[in-house]
C-alpha positions as CSV (number, residue, x, y, z in Angstrom):
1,X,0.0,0.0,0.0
2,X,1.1,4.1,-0.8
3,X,-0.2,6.3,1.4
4,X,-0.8,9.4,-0.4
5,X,1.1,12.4,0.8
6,X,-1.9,13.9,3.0
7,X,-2.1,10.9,5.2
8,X,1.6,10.1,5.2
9,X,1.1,14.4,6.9
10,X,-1.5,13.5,9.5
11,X,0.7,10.1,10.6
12,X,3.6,12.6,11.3
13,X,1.3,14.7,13.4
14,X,-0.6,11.9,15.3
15,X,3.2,10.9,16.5
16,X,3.4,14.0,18.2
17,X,1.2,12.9,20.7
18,X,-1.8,14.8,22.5
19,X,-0.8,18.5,21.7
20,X,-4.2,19.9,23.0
21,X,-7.4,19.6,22.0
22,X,-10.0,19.9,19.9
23,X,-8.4,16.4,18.7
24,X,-9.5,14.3,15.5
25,X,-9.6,10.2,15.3
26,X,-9.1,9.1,11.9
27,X,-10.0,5.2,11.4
28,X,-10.1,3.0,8.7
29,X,-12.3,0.0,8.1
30,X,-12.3,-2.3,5.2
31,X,-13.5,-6.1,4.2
32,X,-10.6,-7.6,5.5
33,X,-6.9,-6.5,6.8
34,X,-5.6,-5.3,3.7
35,X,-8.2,-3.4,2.2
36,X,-9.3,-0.5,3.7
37,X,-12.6,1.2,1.9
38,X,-13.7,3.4,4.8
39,X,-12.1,6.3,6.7
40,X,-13.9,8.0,9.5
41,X,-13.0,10.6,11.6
42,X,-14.4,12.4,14.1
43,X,-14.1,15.5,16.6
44,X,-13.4,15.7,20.2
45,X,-13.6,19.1,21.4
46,X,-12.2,18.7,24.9
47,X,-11.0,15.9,27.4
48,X,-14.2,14.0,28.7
49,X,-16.0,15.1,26.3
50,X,-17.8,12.9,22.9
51,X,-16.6,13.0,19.6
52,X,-19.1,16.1,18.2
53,X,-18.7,15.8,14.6
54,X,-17.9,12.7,12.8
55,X,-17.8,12.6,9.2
56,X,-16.9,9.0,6.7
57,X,-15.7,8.5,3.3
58,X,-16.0,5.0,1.4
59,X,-14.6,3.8,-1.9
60,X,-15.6,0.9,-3.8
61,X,-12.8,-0.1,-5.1
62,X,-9.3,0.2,-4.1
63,X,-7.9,1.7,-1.0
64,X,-9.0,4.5,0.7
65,X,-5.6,5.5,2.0
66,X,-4.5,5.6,-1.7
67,X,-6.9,8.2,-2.4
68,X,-5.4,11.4,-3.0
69,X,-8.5,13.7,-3.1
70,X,-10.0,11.5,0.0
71,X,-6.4,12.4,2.1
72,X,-7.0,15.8,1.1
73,X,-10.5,16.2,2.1
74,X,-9.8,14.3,5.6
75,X,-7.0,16.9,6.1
76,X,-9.5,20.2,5.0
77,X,-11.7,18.6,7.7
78,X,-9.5,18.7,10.3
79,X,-7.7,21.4,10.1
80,X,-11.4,23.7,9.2
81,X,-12.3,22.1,13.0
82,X,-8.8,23.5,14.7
83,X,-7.5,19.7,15.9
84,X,-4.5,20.5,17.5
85,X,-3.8,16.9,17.7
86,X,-4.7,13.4,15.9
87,X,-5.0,10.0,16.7
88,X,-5.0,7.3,14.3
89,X,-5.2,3.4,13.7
90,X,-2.3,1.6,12.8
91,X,-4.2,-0.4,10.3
92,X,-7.6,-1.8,9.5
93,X,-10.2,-2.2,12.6
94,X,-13.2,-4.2,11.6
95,X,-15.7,-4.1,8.7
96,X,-16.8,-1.1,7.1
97,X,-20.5,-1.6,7.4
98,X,-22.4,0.1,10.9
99,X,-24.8,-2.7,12.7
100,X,-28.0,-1.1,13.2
101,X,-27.6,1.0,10.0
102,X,-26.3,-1.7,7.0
103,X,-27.3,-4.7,8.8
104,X,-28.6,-6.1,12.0
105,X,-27.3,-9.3,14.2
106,X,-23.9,-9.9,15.2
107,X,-22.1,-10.1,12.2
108,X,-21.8,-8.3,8.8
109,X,-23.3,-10.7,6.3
110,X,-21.2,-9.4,3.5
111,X,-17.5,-8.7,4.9
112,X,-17.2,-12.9,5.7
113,X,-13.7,-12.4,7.1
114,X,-14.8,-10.4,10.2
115,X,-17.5,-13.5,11.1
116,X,-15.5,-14.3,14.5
117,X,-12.7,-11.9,14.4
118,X,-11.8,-9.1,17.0
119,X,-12.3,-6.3,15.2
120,X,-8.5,-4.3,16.2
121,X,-6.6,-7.7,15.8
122,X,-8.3,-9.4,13.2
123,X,-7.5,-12.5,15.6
124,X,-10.1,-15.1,15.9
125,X,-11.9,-15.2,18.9
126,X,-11.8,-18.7,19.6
């Protein structure tokens, strides 16, 4: 995988660490480990407090984090909202559809390679 040079930006600043708040969480979800075809990220305005605006993007091919004009538009977002600081997963952590929303029950009926997995490992759970 590339990371486009927007992401590669936001990586540097998440290793910072906290710097102060607001602070954004960027994280990306896919059909399996390798794929990712959803970024989210979302808002916290102070410590204690809930994320207050959370925004997605999906692709339906490729990878997300390849996506040039997706990097760019997660960066706009962030800085627009002030984020002094940004957290962000390492890789890929669980399947990119919501339950409640895309489906309901305990697992995703289309993204098969989550069925039994824990969604920040991708380990089987038993």
């Amino acid at each position: 995988m590339r990371d486009n040079r927007f992401l590669k930006r936001l990586r540097k600043k998440a290793k910072k660490g906290l710097r102060g708040w607001p602070l954004a969480t960027i994280a990306f979800y896919g059909p399996n480990l390798s794929q990712a075809t959803k970024a989210a990220v979302g808002i916290i305005p102070s410590e204690n407090a809930e994320a207050e605006e959370i925004r997605d993007w999906h692709v339906l091919y490729g990878d997300i984090r390849e996506d040039v004009s997706i990097g760019q538009e997660i960066v706009e977002f962030i800085e627009k909202r002030g984020a002094l600081s940004v957290v962000t997963t390492h890789g890929i952590i669980g399947c990119p559809h919501q339950e409640g929303i895309d489906y309901h029950g305990e697992w995703c009926p289309v993204c098969e390679f989550w069925r039994g997995r824990y969604r920040f490992t991708g380990q089987m759970l038993h």
